[in-house]
N, C-alpha and C positions, 0 to 999 in steps of 0.2 A: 222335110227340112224345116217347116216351119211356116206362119203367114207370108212372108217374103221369097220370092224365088232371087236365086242366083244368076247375074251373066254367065256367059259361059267363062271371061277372064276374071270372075268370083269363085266357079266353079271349079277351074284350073288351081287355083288356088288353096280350096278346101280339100281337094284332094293331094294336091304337095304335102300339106300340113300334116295328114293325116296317115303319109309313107312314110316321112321325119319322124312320126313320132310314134309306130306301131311299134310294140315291142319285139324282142328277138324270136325268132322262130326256133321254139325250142328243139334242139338235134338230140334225139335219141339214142341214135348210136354212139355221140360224142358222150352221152350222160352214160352210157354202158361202159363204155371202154375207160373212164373216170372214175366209176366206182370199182370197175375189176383191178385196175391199177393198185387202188389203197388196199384193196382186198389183201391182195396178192404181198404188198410192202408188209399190211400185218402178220398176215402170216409167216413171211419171212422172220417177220422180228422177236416173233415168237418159238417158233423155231433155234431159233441162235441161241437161247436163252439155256 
């Protein structure tokens, strides 16, 4: 952490900060079923054509 240790109500604290501000967990299956979606729309659209 650094020369300085943390209390433990320091400690509580840099780990709050640090759940606020993790980024999203990126979901895989949502980024699959997302891309199959538009897949599927172009091919449609091509299709009609």
């Amino acid at each position: 952490m650094g020369k300085f240790g943390l209390d433990s109500k320091g400690q509580v604290a840099v780990t709050k900060y640090h759940e606020k501000h993790k980024p999203a967990k990126f979901d895989k299956k949502q980024q699959l079923e997302k891309i199959r979606a538009e897949y599927l729309k172009k091919k449609q659209k091509q299709t009609d054509k």
